[in-house]
C-alpha positions in Angstrom: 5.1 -7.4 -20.3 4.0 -3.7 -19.8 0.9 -3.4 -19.4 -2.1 -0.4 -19.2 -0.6 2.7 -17.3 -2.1 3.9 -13.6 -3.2 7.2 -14.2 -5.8 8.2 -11.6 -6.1 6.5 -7.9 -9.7 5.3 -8.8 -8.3 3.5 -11.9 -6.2 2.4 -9.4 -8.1 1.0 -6.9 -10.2 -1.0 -9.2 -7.4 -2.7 -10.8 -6.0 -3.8 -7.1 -9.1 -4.8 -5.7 -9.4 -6.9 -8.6 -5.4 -8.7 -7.3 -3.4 -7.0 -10.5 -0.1 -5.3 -8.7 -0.2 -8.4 -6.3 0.3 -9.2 -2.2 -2.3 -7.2 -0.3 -4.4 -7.3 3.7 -8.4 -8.2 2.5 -10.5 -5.0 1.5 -14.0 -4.6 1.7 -16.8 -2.0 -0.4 -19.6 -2.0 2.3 -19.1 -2.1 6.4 -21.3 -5.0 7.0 -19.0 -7.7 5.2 -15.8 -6.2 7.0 -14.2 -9.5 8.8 -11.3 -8.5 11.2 -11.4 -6.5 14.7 -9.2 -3.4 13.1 -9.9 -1.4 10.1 -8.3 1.1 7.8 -10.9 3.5 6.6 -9.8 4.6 3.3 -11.1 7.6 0.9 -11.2 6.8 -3.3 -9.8 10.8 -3.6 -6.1 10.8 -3.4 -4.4 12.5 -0.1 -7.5 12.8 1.4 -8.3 13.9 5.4 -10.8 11.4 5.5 -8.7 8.1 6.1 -8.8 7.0 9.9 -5.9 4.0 10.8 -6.7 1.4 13.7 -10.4 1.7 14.4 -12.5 -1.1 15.9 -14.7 -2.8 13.6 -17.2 -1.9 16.1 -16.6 1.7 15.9 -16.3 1.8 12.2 -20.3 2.8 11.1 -20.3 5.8 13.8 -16.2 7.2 12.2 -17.7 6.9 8.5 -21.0 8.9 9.7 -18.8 11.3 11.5 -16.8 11.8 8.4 -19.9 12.1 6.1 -21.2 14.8 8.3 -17.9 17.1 7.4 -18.3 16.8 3.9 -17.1 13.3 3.0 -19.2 11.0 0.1 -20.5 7.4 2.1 -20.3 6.1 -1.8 -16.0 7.0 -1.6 -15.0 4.8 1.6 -13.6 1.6 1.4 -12.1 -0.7 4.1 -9.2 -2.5 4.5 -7.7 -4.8 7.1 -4.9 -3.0 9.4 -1.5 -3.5 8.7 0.3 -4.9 11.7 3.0 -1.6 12.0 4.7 -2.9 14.8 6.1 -5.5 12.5 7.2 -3.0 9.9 10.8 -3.5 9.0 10.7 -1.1 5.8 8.4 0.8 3.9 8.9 2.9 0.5 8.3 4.3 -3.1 10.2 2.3 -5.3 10.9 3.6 -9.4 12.9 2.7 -12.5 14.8 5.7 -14.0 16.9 5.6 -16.8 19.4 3.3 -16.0 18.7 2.3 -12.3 16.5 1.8 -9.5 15.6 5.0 -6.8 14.3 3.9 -3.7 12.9 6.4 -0.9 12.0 4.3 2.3 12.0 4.3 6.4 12.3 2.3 8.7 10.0 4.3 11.0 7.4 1.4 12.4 4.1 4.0 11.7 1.8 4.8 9.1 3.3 5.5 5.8 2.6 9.2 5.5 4.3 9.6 9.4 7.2 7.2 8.4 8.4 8.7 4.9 8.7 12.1 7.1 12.1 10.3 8.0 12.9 9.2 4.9 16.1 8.1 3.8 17.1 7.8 -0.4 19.1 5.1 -2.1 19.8 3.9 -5.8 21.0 1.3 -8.3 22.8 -1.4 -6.6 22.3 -0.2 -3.3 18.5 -1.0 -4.2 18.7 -4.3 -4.5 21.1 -5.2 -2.0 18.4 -2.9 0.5 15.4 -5.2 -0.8 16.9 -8.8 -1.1 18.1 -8.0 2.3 14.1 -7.3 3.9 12.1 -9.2 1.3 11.5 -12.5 1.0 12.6 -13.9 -2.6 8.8 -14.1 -3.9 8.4 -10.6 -2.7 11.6 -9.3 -4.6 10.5 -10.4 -7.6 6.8 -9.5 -7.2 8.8 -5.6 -7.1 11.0 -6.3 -9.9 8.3 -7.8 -11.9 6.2 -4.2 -11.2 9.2 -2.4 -12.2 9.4 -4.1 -15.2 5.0 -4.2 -16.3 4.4 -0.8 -15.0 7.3 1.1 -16.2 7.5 4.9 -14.9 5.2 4.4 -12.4 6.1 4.4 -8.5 5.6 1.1 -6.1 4.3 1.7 -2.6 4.9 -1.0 -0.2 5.6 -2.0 3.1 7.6 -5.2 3.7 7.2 -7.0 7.5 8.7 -9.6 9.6 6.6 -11.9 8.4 4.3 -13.2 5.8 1.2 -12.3 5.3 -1.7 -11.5 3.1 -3.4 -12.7 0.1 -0.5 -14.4 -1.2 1.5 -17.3 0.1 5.3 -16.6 0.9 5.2 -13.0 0.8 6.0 -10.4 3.6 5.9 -7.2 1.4 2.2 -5.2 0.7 1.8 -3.5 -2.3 -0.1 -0.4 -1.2 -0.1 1.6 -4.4 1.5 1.3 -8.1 0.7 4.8 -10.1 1.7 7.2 -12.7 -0.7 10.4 -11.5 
């Protein structure tokens, strides 16, 4: 069933803290609730310099101040718990066009921005026979089911050796599902 489009990345964000696009690490608003040893800082403003991968919970309070102190808002940062990269298996932007699927990924075991530097493309078939082989059947059709409720919109994910997050049987996190 389609439903409301993703037009800005704070629209976004709302909708996923909330659990609507699916399997995703926990994610915190304030510092002091933050529950693992390594933190993703992340920045509400889309492509922003102000996101810092890896840092020790302990270390998080002095890399926000830092941050603020070169021009970043305190109110804008979230945090999330760090994605285990070394288990990466494959990462991407996945799409519906007219007709078929497009799927940009890598297999590069790094951050996403680093890893689609070595990009490689496939489409239609090839799609599916690329994620059935990586995902585990829940997490394929979580994808499809995106595809098919957010239509025109691109799917950011990273899919991992194993299961994990906030939903059972799945080893692929949806990072991002937008149209902006």
């Amino acid at each position: 069933m389609k439903k409301k489009d993703v037009r800005t990345k704070s629209d976004f964000l709302r909708r996923w803290q909330k659990g609507e696009f699916g399997n995703r690490l926990r994610v915190w608003e304030n510092i002091n609730e933050i529950d693992c040893p390594l933190v993703g800082i992340r920045y509400k403003i889309q492509e922003s310099k102000f996101m810092v991968y890896g840092v020790a919970r302990s270390d998080v309070a002095e890399r926000v101040s830092a941050m603020v102190s070169q021009g970043a808002s305190r109110e804008l940062f979230y945090f999330g718990e760090a994605a285990p990269d070394e288990d990466l298996i494959l990462q991407g932007e996945l799409q519906q066009s007219v007709g078929h699927y497009d799927l940009c990924y890598s297999t590069v075991k790094d951050r996403m921005r680093v890893a689609m530097k070595h990009q490689q493309y496939c489409s239609g078939l090839q799609v599916v026979h690329t994620l059935r082989n990586h995902c585990t059947e829940g997490s394929y059709h979580d994808l499809m089911q995106l595809l098919e409720d957010y239509p025109d919109h691109i799917v950011e994910f990273s899919v991992y050796r194993y299961c994990l997050g906030d939903t059972p049987g799945r080893n692929t996190l949806i990072w991002e599902v937008r149209k902006y």
